[in-house]
C-alpha positions as protocol buffer text, in pm:
chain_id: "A"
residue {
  index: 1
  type: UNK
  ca { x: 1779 y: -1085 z: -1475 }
}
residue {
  index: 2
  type: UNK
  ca { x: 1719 y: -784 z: -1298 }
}
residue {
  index: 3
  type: UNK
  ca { x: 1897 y: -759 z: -923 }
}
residue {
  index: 4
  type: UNK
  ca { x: 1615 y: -875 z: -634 }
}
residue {
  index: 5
  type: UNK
  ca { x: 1823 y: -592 z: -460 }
}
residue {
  index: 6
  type: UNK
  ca { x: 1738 y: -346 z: -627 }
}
residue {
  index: 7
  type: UNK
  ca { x: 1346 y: -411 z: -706 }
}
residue {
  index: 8
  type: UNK
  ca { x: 1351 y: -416 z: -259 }
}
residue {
  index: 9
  type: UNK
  ca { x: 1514 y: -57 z: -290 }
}
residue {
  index: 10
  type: UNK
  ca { x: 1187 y: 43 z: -504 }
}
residue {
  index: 11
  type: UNK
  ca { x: 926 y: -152 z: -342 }
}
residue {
  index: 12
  type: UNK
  ca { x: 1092 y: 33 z: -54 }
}
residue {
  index: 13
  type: UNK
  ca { x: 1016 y: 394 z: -215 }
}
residue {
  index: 14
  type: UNK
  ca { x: 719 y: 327 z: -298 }
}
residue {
  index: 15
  type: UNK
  ca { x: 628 y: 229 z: 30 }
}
residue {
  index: 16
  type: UNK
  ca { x: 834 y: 589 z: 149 }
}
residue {
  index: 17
  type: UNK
  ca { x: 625 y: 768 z: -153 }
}
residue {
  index: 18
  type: UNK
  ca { x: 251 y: 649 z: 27 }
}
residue {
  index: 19
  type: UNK
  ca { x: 395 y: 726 z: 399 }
}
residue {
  index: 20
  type: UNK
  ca { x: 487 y: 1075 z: 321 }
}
residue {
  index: 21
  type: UNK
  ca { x: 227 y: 1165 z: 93 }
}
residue {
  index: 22
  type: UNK
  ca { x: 325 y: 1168 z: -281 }
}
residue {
  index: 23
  type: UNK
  ca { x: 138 y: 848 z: -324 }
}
residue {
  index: 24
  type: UNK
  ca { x: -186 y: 888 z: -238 }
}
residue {
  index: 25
  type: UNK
  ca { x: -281 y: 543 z: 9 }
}
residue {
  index: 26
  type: UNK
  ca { x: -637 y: 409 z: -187 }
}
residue {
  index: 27
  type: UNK
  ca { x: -565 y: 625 z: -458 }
}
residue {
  index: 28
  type: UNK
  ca { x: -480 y: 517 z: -859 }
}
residue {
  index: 29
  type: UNK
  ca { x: -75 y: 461 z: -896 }
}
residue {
  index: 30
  type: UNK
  ca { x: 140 y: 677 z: -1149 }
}
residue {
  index: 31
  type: UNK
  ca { x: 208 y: 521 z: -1469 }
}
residue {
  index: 32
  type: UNK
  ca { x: 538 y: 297 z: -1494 }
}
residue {
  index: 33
  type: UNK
  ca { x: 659 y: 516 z: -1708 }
}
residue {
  index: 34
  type: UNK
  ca { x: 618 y: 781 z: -1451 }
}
residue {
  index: 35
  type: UNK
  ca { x: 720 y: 578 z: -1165 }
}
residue {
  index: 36
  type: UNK
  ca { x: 1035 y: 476 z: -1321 }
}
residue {
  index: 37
  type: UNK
  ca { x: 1143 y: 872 z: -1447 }
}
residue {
  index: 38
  type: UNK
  ca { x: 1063 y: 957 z: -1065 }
}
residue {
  index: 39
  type: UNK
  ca { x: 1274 y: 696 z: -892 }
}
residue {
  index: 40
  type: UNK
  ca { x: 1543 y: 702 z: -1145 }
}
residue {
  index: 41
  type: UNK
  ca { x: 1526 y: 325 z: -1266 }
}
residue {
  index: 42
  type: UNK
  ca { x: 1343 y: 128 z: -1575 }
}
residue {
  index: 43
  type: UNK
  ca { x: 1029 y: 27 z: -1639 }
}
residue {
  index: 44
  type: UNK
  ca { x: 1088 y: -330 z: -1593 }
}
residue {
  index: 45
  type: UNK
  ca { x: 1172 y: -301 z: -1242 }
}
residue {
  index: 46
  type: UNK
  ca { x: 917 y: -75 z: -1125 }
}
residue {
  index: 47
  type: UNK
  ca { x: 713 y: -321 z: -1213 }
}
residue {
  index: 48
  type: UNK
  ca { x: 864 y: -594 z: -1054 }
}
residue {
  index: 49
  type: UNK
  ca { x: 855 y: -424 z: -733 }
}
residue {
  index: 50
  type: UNK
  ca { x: 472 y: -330 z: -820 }
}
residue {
  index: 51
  type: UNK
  ca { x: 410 y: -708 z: -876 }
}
residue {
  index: 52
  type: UNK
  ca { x: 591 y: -779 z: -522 }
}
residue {
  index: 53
  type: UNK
  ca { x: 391 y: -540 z: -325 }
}
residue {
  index: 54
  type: UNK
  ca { x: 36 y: -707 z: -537 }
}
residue {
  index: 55
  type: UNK
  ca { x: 218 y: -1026 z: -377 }
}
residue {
  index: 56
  type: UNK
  ca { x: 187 y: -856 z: -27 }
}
residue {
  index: 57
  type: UNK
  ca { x: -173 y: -754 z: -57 }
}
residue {
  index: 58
  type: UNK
  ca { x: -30 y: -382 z: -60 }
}
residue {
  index: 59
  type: UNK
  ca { x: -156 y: -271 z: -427 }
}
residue {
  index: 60
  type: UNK
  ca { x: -415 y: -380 z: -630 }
}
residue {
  index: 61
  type: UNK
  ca { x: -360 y: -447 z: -1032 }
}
residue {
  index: 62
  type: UNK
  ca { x: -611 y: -452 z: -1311 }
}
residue {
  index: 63
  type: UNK
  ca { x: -577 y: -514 z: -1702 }
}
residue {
  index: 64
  type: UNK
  ca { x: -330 y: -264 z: -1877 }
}
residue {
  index: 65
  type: UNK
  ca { x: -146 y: -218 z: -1520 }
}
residue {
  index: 66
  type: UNK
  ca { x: -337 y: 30 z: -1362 }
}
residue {
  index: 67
  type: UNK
  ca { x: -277 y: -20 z: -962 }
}
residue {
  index: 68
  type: UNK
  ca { x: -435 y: 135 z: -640 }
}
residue {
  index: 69
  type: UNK
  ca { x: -295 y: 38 z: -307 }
}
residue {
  index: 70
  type: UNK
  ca { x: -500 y: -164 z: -53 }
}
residue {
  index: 71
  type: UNK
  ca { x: -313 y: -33 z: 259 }
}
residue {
  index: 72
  type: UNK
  ca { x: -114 y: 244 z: 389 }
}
residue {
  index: 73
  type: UNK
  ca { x: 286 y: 79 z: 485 }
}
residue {
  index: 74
  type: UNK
  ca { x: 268 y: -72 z: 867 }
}
């Protein structure tokens, strides 16, 4: 079971990533694999946090997990 801790900490980046810029807000996400090299953590738990923020209406996710977020962070 992965820590709920530490899939907050990336849902938190990723949020950081779109408010500064590296994430592009409407635009297509990096690849997990990509994602997970970046912020320094596995696979599995990006996409945790990717499934919490689709829970939040903040990304959108289509077959073979390609996401685009809905909204910039608040």
């Amino acid at each position: 079971m992965r820590s709920s801790n530490l899939i907050v900490q990336i849902r938190g980046q990723l949020l950081a990533h779109l408010a500064n810029g590296s994430l592009e807000a409407g635009g297509r996400l990096p690849a997990e694999r990509e994602l997970a090299a970046r912020l320094g953590v596995s696979r599995p738990s990006v996409r945790e946090a990717i499934k919490t923020l689709e829970a939040e209406a903040a990304s959108r996710c289509a077959m073979a997990r390609v996401c685009s977020w809905l909204v910039p962070p608040q």
